[in-house]
Backbone as JSON, one array per atom type, in Angstrom:
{
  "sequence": "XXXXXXXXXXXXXXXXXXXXXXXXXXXXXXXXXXXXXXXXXXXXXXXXXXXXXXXXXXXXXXXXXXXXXXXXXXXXXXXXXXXXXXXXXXXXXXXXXXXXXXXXXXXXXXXXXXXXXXXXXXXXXXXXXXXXXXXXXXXXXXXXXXXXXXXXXXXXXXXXXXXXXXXXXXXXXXXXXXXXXXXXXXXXXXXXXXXXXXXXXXXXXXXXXXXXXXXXXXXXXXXXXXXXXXXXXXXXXXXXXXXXXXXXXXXXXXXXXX",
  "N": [[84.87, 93.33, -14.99], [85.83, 91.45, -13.26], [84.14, 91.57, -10.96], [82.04, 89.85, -12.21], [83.24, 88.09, -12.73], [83.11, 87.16, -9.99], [80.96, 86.59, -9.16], [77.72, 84.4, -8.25], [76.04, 83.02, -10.15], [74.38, 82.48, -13.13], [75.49, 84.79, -14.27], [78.42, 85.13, -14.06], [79.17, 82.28, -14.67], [79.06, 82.82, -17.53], [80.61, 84.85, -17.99], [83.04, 83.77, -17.32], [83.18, 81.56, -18.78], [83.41, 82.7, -21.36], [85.64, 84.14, -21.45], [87.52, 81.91, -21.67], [86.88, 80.75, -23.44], [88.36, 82.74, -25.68], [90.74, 82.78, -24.71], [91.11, 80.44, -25.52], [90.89, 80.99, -28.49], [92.97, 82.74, -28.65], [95.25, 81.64, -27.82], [95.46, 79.43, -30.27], [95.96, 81.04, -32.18], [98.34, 81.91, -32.02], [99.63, 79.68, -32.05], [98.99, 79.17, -34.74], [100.86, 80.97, -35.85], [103.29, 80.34, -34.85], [103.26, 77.62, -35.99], [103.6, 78.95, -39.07], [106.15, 80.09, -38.86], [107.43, 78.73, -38.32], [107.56, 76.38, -40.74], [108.26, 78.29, -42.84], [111.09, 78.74, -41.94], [112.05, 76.65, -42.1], [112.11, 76.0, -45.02], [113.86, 78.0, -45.43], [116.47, 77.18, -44.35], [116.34, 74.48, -45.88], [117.09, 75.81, -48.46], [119.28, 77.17, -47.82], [121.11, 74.85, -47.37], [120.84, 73.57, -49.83], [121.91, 75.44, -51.39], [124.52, 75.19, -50.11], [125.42, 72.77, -50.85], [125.1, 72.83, -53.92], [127.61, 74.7, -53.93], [130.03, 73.44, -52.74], [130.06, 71.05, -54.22], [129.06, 68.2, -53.23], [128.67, 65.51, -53.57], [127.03, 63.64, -51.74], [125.95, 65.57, -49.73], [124.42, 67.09, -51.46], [122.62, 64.83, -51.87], [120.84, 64.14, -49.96], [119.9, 66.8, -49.49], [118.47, 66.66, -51.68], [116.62, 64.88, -51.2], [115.48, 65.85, -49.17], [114.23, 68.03, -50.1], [112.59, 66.07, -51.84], [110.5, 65.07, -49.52], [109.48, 67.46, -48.79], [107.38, 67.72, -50.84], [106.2, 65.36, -51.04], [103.86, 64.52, -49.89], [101.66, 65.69, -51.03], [99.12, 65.22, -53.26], [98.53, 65.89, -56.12], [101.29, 66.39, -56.56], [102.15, 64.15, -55.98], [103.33, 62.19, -58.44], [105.13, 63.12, -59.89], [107.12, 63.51, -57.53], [107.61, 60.39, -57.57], [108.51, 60.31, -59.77], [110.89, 61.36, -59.87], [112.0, 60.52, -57.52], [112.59, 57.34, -58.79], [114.34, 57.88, -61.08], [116.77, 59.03, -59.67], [117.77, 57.31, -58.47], [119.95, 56.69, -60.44], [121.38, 58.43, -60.89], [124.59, 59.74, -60.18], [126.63, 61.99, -60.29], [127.98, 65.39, -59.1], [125.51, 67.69, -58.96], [123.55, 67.07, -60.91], [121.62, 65.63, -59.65], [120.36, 67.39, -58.59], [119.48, 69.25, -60.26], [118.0, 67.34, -61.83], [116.26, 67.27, -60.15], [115.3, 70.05, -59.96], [113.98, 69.82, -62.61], [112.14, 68.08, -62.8], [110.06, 68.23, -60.05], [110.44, 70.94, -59.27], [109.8, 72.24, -61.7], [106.75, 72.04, -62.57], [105.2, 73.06, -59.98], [106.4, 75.64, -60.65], [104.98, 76.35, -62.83], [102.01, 76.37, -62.08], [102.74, 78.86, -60.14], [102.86, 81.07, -61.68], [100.77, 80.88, -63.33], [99.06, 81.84, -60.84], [100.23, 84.45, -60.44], [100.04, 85.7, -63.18], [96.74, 85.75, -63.14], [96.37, 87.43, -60.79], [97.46, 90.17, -61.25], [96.15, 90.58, -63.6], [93.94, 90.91, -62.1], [94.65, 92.87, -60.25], [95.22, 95.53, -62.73], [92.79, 95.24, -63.48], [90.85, 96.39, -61.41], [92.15, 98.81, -61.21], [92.33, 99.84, -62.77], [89.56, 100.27, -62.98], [87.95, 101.25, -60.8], [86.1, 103.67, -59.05], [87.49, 104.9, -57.17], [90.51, 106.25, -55.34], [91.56, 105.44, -53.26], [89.97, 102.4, -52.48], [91.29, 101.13, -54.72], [93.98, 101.6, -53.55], [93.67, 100.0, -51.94], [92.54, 97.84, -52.2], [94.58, 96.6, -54.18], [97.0, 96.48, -52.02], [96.29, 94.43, -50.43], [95.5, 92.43, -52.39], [98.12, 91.87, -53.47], [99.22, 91.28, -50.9], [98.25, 88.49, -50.34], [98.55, 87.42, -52.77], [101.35, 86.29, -52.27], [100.7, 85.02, -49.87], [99.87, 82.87, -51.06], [101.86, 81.66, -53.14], [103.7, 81.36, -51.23], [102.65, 78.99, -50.09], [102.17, 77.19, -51.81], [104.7, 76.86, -52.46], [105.49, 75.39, -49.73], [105.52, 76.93, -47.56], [103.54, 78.71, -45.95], [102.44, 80.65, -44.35], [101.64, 82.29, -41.26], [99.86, 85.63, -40.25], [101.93, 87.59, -39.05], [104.14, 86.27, -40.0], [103.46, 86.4, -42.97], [103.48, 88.96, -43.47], [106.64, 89.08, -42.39], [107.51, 87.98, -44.7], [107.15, 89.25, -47.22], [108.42, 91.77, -46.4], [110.66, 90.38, -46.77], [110.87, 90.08, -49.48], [109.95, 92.5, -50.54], [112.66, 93.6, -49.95], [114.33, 92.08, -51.49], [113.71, 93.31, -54.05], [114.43, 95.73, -54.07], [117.31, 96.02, -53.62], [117.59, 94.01, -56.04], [116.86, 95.99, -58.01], [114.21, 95.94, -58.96], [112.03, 97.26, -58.49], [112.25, 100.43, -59.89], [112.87, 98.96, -62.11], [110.41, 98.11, -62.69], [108.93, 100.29, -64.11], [109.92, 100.31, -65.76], [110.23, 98.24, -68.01], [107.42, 98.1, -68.68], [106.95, 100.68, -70.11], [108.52, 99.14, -72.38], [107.05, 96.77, -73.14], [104.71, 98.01, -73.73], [105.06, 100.32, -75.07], [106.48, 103.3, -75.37], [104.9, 105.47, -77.0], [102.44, 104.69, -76.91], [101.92, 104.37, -74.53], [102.06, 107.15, -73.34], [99.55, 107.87, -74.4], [97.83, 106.49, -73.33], [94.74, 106.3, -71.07], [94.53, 107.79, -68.13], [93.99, 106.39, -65.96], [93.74, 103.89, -66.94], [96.56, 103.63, -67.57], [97.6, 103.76, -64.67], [96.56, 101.36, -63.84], [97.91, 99.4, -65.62], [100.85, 99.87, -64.86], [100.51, 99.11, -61.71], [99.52, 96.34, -62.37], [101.61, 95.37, -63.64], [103.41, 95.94, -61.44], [102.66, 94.58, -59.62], [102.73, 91.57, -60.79], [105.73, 91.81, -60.89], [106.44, 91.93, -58.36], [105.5, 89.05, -57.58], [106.96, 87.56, -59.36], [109.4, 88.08, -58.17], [108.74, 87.45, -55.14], [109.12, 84.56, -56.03], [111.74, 84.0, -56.37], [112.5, 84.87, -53.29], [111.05, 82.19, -52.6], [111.21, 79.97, -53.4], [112.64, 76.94, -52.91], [114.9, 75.62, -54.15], [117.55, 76.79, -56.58], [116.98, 78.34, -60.0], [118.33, 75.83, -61.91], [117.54, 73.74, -63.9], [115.0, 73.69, -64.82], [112.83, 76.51, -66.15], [113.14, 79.67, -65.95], [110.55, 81.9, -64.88], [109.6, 84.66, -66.61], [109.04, 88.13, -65.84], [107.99, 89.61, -68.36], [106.56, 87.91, -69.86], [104.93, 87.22, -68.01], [102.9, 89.65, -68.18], [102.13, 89.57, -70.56], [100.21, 87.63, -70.86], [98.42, 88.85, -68.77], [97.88, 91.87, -69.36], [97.16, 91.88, -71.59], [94.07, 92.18, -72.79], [94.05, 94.8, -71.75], [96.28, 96.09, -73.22], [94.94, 95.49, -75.76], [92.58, 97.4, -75.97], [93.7, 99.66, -75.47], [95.41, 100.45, -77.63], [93.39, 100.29, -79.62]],
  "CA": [[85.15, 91.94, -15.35], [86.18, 90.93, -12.03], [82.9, 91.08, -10.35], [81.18, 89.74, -13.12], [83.49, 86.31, -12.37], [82.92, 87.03, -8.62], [79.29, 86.21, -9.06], [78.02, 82.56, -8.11], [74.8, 83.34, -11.25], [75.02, 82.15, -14.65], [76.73, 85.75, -15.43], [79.77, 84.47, -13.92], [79.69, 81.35, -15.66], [79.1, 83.05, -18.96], [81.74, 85.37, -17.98], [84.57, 82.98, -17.61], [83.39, 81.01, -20.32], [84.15, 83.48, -22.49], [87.44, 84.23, -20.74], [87.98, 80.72, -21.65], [86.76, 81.11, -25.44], [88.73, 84.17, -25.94], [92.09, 82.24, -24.4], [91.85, 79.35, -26.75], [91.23, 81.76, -29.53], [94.46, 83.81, -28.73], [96.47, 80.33, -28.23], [95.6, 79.18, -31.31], [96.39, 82.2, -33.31], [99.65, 82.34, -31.47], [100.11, 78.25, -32.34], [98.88, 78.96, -36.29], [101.94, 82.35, -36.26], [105.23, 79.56, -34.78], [103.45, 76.98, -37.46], [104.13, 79.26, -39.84], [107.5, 81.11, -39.02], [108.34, 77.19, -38.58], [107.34, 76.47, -42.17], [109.29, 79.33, -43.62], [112.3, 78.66, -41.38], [112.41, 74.84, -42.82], [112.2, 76.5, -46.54], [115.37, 78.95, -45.51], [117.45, 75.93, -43.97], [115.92, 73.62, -46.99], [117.72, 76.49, -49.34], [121.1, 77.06, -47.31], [121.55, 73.52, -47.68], [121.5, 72.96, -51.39], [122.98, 76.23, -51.64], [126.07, 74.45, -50.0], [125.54, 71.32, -51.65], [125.96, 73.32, -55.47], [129.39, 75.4, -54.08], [130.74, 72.43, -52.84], [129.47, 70.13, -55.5], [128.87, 67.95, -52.49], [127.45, 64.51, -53.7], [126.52, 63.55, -50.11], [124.98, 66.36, -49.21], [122.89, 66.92, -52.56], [121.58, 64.09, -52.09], [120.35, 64.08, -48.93], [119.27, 67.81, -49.66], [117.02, 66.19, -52.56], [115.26, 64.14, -50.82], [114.64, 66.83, -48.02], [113.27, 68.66, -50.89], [110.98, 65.62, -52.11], [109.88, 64.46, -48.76], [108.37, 68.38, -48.72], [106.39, 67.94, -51.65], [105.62, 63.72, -50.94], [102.17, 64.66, -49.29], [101.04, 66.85, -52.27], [98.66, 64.22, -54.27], [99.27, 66.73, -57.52], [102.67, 66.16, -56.72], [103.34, 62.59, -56.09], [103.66, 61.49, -59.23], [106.17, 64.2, -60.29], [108.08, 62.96, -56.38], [107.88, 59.63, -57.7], [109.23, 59.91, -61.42], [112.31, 61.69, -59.57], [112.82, 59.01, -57.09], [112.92, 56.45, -59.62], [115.69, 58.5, -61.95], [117.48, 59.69, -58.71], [118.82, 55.61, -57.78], [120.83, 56.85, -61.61], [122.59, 59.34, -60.77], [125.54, 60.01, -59.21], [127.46, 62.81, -60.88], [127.62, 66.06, -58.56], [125.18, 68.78, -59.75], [122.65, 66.62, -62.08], [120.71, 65.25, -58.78], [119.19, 68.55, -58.42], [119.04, 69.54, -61.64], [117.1, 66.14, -62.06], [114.97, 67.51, -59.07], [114.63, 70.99, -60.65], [112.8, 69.56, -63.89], [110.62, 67.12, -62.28], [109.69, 68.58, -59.08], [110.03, 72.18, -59.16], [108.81, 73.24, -62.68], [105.48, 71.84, -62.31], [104.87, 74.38, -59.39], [106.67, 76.71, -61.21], [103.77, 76.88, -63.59], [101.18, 77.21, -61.57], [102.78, 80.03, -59.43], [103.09, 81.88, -62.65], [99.13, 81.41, -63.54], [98.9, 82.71, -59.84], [100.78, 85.96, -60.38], [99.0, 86.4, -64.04], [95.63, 86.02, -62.51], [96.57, 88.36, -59.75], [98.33, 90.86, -61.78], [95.22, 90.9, -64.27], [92.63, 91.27, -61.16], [95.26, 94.05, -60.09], [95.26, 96.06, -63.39], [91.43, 95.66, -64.03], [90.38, 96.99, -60.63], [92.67, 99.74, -60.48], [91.82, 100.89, -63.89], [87.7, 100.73, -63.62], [88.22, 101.54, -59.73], [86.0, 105.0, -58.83], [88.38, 105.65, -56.4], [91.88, 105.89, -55.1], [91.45, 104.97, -51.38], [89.49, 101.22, -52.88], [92.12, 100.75, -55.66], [94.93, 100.95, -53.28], [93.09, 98.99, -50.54], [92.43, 96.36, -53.25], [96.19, 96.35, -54.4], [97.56, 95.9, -50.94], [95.0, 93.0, -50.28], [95.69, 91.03, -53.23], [99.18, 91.32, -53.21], [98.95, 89.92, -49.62], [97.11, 87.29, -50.81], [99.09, 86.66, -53.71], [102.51, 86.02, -51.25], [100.39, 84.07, -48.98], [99.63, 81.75, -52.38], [102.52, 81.31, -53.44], [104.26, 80.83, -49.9], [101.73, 78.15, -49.98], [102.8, 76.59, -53.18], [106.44, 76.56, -52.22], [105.77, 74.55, -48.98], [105.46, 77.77, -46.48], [102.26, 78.97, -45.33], [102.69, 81.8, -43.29], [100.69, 82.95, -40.38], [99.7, 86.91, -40.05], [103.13, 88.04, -38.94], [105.02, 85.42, -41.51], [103.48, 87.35, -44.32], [104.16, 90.27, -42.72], [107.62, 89.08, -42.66], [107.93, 87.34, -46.1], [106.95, 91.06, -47.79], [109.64, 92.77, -46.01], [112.07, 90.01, -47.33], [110.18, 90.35, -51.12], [110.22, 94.74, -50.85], [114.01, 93.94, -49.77], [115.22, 91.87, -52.82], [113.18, 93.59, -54.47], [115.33, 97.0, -53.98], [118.5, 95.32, -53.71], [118.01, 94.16, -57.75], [115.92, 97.3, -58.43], [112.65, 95.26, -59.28], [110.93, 98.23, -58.63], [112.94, 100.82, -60.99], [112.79, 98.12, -63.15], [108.65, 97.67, -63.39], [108.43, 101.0, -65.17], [110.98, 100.47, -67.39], [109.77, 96.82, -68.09], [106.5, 98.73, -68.78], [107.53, 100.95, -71.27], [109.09, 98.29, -73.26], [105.79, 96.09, -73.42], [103.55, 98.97, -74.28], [105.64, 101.03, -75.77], [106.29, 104.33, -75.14], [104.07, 106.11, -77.22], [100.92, 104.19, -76.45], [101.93, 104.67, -72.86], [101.62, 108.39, -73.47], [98.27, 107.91, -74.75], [96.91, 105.47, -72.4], [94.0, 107.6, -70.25], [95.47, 108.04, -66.3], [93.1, 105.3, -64.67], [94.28, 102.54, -67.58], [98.17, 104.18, -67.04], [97.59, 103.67, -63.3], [96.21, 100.07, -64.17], [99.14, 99.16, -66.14], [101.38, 99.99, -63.64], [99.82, 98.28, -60.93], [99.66, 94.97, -62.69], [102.92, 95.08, -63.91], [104.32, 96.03, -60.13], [102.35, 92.73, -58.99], [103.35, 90.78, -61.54], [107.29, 92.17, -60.3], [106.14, 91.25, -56.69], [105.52, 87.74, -57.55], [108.73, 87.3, -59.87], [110.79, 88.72, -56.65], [108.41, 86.41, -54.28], [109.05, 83.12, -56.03], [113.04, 84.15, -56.6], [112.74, 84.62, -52.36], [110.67, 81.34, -51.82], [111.83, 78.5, -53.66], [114.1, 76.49, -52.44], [115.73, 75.51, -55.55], [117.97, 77.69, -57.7], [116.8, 77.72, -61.48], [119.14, 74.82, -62.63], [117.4, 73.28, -65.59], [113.96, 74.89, -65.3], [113.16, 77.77, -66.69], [112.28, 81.0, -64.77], [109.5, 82.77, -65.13], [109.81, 86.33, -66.66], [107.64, 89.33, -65.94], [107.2, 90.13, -69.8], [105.25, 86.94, -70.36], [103.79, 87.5, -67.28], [102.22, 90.83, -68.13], [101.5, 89.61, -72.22], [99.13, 87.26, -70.79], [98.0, 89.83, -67.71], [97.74, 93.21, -69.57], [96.69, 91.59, -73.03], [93.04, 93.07, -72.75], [94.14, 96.03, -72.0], [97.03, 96.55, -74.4], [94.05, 95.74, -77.22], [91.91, 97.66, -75.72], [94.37, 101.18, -75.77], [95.22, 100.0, -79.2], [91.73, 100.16, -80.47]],
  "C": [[85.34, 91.08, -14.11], [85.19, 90.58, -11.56], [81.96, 90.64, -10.73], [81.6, 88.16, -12.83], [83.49, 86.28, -11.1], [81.52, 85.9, -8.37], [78.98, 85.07, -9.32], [76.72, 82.14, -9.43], [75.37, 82.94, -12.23], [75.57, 83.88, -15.52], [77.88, 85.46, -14.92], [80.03, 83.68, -14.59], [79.97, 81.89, -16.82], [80.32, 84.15, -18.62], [83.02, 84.35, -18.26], [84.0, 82.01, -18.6], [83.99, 81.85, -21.17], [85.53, 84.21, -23.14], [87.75, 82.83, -21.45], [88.39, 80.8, -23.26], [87.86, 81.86, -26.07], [90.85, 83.35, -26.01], [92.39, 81.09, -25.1], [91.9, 79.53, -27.95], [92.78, 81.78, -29.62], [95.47, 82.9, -28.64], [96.73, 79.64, -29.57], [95.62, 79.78, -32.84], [98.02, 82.14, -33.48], [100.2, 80.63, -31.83], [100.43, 78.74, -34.09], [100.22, 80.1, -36.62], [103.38, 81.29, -36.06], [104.95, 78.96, -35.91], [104.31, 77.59, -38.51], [105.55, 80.05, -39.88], [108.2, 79.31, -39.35], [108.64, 77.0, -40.09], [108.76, 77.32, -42.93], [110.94, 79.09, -42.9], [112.87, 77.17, -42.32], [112.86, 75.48, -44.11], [113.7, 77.44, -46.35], [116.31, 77.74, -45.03], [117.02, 75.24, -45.34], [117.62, 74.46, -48.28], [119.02, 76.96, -49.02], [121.51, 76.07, -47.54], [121.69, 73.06, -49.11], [122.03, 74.23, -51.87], [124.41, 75.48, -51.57], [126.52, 73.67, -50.85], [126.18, 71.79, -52.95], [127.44, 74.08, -55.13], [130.1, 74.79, -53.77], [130.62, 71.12, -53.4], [129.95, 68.39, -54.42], [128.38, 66.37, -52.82], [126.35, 64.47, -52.61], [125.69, 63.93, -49.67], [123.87, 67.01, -50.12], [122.43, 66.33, -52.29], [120.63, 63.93, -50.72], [119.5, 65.58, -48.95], [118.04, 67.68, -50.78], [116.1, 65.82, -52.12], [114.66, 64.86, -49.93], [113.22, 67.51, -48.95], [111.96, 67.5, -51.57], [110.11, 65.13, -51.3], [108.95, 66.04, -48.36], [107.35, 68.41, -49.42], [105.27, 66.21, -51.6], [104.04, 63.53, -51.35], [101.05, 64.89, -49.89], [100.27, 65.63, -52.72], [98.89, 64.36, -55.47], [100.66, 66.59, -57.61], [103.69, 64.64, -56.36], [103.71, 61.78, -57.48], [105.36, 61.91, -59.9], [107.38, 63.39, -59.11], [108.57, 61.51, -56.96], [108.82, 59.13, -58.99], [110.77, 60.45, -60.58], [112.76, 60.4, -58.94], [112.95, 57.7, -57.97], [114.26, 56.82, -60.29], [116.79, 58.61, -61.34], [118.7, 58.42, -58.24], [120.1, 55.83, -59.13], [121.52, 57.38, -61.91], [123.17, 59.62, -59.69], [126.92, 60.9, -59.95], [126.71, 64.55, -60.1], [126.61, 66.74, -59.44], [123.84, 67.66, -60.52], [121.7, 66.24, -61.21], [119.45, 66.58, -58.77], [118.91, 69.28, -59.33], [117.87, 68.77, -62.17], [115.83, 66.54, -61.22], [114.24, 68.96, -59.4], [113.62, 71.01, -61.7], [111.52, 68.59, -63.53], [109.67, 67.45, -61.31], [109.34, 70.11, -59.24], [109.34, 72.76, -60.55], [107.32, 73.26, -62.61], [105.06, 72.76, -61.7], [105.15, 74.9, -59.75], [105.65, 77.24, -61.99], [103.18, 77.15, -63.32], [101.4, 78.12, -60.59], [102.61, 80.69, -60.73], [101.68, 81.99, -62.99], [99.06, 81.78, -62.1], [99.28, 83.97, -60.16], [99.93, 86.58, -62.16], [97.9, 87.0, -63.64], [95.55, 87.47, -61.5], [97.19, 89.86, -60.46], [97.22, 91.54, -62.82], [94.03, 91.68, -63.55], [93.29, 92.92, -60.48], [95.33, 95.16, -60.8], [93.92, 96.34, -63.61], [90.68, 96.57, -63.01], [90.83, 98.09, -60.48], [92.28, 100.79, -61.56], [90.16, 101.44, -63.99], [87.35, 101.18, -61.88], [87.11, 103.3, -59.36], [86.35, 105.87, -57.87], [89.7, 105.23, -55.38], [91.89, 105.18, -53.95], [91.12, 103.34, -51.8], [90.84, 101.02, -53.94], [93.52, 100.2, -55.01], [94.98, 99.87, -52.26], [93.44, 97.6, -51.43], [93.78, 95.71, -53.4], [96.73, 95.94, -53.54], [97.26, 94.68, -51.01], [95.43, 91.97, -51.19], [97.36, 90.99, -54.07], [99.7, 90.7, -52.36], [98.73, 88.26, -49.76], [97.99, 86.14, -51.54], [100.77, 85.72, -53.15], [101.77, 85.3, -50.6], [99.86, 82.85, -50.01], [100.72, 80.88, -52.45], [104.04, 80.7, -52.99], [103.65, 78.88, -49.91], [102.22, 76.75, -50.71], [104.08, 75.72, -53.02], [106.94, 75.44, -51.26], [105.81, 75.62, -47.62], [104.46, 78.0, -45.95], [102.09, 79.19, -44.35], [101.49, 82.1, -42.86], [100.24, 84.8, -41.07], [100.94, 87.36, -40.52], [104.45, 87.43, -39.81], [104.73, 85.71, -42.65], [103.58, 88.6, -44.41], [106.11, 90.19, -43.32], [108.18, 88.53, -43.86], [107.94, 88.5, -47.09], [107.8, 91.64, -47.35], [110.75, 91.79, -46.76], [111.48, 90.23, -49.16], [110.8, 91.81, -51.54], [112.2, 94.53, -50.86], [114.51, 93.71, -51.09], [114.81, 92.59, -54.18], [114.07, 95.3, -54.97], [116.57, 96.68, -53.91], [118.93, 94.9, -55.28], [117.2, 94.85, -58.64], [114.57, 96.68, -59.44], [111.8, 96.81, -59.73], [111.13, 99.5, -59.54], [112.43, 100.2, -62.52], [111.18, 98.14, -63.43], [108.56, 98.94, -64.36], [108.98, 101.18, -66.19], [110.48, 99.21, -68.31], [108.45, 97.39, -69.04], [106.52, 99.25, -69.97], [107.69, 100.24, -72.39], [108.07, 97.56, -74.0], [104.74, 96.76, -73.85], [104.01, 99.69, -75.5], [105.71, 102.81, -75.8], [105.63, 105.6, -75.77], [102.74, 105.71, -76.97], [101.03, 104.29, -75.17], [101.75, 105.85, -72.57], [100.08, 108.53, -73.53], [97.26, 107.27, -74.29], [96.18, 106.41, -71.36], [94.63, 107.47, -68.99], [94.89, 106.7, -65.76], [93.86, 103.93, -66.03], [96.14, 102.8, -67.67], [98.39, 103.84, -65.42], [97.47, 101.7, -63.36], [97.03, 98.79, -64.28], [100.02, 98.93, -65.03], [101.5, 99.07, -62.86], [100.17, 96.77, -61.3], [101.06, 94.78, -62.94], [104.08, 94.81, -62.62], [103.5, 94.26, -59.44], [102.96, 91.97, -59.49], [105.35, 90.85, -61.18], [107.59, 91.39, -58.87], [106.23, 90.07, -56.88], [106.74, 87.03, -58.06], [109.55, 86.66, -58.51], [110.09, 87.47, -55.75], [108.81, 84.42, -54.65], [111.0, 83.27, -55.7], [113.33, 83.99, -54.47], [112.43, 82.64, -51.65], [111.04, 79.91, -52.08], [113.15, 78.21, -53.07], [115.08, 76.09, -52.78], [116.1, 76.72, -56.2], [117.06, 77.05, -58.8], [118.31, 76.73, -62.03], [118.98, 74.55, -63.76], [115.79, 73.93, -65.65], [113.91, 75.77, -65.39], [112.27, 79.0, -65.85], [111.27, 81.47, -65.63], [109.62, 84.21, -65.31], [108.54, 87.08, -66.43], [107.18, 89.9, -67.43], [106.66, 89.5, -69.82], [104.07, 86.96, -69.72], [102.49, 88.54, -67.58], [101.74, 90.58, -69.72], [100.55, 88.99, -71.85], [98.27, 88.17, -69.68], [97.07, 90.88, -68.55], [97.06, 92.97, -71.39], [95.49, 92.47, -72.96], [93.38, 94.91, -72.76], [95.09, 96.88, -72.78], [95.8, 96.45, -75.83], [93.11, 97.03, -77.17], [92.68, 99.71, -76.04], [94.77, 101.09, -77.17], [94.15, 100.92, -79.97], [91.55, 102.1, -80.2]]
}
């Protein structure tokens, strides 16, 4: 490499060009990884802060924590109208607690919905591939992949939009809470319940594997929105993994049925 940029010939030039290329690559990988830890850092301060705000039923600082929260979503075009019906309502109240309650139904459910057709979709594409899959090595490749995917969505959604290493690190905080309120325990029991444990007996291994699968995505995303929003559920309504998985696993609950 050295004597390649020694040389006064166009292979020197094209050498350190490419040195050059290579170095504004690797800067702007290393720019798009702070963006996003930034991002996600704002969304954890965003959510310490109206944490506070609800245990010390704070006017003050609700309100100033509202608007943090609608000057994140402002930008959204899908979401200014939603920003704007709040700020109108918002000049009306002044009783602790109802500001962000007011900001939970206007602001956050909306996204709430479409994370939830995110994690269906994903949860369905997770169950169908794993079940018609002709092999394990592709099934779990797939699974990784578009649970990746599905966290870097719904990061997205929330107002985060993590680099590499920020979905890296948003999955380790997901797997955590995730084991902390036994999510994962919980998917096969969850499972069970929705199938039913004799048709779960009788379900062939690759549509039992399937199952599974979708259901543990569909868990993943639960756990991912519960890490990423920045709002408690106040007055909207959470999103459960049974509904998730009736519209997900429908096909293939008719389908073992039959």
């Amino acid at each position: 490499m050295s004597a390649a940029l020694e040389r006064q010939d166009w292979v020197g030039t094209l050498t350190l060009a490419l040195l050059l290329v290579a170095a504004f690559a690797a800067l702007m990988l290393l720019l798009r990884e702070l963006i996003g830890f930034s991002r996600l850092s704002r969304l954890g301060r965003l959510k310490s802060e109206i944490a506070k705000a609800i245990a010390e039923r704070d006017m003050k600082r609700e309100r100033k924590a509202a608007l943090r929260l609608a000057g994140l979503y402002a930008r959204r075009p899908e979401q200014a109208w939603s920003v704007r019906r709040f700020r109108e309502h918002a000049r009306d109240v002044h009783d602790p607690g109802e500001l962000l309650g007011l900001a939970d139904r206007d602001m956050m459910a909306p996204i709430d919905r479409e994370a939830r057709l995110l994690i269906t979709r994903s949860a369905k594409r997770v169950a169908t591939v794993t079940a018609l899959s002709p092999m394990v090595l592709i099934a779990v490749t797939f699974v990784l992949i578009e649970n990746l995917r599905l966290l870097r969505k719904l990061a997205a959604l929330y107002g985060g939009r993590p680099g590499f290493f920020g979905l890296l690190r948003l999955a380790q905080l997901v797997l955590t809470h995730m084991v902390a309120t036994g999510g994962v325990a919980l998917t096969d029991d969850l499972l069970g319940q929705f199938l039913g444990q004799d048709l779960l007996r009788r379900l062939s291994r690759r549509l039992g594997e399937g199952a599974f699968n979708g259901a543990l995505t569909a868990r993943i995303g639960i756990a991912a929105i519960d890490v990423i929003r920045p709002l408690p559920f106040l007055v909207a309504r959470r999103p459960r993994v049974r509904e998730v998985l009736a519209e997900a696993l429908k096909p293939m609950f008719t389908q073992a049925k039959a």
